[in-house]
C-alpha positions in Angstrom: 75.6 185.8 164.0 76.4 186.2 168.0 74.9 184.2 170.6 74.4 185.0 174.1 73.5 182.7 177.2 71.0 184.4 179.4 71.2 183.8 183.2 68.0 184.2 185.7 67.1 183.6 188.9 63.3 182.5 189.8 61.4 182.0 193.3 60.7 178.5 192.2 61.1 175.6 189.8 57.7 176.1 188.5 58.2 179.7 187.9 61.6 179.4 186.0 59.8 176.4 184.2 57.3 179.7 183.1 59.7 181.8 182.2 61.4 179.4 180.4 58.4 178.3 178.4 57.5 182.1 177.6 60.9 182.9 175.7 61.1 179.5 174.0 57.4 179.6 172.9 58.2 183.4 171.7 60.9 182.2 169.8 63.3 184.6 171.9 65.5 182.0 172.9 66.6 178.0 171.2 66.2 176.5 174.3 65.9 177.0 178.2 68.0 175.1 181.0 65.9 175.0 184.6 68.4 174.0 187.6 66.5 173.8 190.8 67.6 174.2 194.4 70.2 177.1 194.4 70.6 178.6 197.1 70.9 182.5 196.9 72.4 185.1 199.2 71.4 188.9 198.7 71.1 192.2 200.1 67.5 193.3 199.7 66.0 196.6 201.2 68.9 197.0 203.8 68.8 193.6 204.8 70.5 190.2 204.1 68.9 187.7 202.4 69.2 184.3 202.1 66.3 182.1 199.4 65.8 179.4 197.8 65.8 179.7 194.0 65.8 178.2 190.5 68.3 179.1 188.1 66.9 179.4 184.4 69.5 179.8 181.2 68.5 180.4 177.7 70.3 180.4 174.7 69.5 183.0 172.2 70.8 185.5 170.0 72.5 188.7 170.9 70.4 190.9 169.2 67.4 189.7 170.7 68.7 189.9 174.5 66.6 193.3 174.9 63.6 191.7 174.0 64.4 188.8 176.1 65.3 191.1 179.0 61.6 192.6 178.5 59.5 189.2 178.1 61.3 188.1 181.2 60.2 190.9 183.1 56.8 190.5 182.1 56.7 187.0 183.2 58.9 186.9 186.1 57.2 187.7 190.1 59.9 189.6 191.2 59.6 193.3 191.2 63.2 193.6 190.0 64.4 190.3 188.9 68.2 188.8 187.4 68.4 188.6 184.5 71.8 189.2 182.7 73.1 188.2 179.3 76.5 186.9 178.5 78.1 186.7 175.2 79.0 183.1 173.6 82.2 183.5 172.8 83.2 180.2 170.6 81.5 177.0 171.0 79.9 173.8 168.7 79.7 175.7 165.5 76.7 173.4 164.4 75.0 174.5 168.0 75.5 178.1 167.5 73.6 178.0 164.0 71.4 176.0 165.7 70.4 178.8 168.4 70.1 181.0 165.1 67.9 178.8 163.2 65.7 178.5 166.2 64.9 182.3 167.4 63.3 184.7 165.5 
């Protein structure tokens, strides 16, 4: 079974702490990491951007990442949020069937 790390970015703590709670709840993803205070630099609508975010990363498997991509969207604020999945390639066996055991 392959694993995959999902990577967001959130307006806030307490939306990332949402988000978060959504896909673990769902039983999308094993678990969800919140790091608070990044600081993010982007072009938006012809113009440079520069916000405060929360980073959220979840650990799930890969062949739930489309259905993780679309409960993140139906949480998330943003009109076009991050959210990008990348694969696991070797880690703590044990962990890895935990992630497994733990999704659905």
């Amino acid at each position: 079974m392959s694993c995959s790390l999902i990577y967001v970015t959130a307006g806030s703590r307490d939306e990332a702490l949402k988000v978060g709670r959504g896909l673990v709840a769902a039983r999308l993803a094993a678990c969800a990491n919140v790091l608070d205070g990044a600081t993010s630099i982007y072009w938006w609508q012809g113009t440079l951007q520069q916000e405060g975010e929360a980073v959220l990363v979840a650990k799930t498997r890969t062949e739930l990442v489309p259905a993780v991509i679309a409960k993140v969207r139906e949480l998330h604020s943003y009109s076009c949020p991050c959210v990008v999945a990348l694969p696991i390639t070797d880690g703590n066996p044990a962990f890895l069937e935990w992630i497994t055991a733990e999704t659905t």
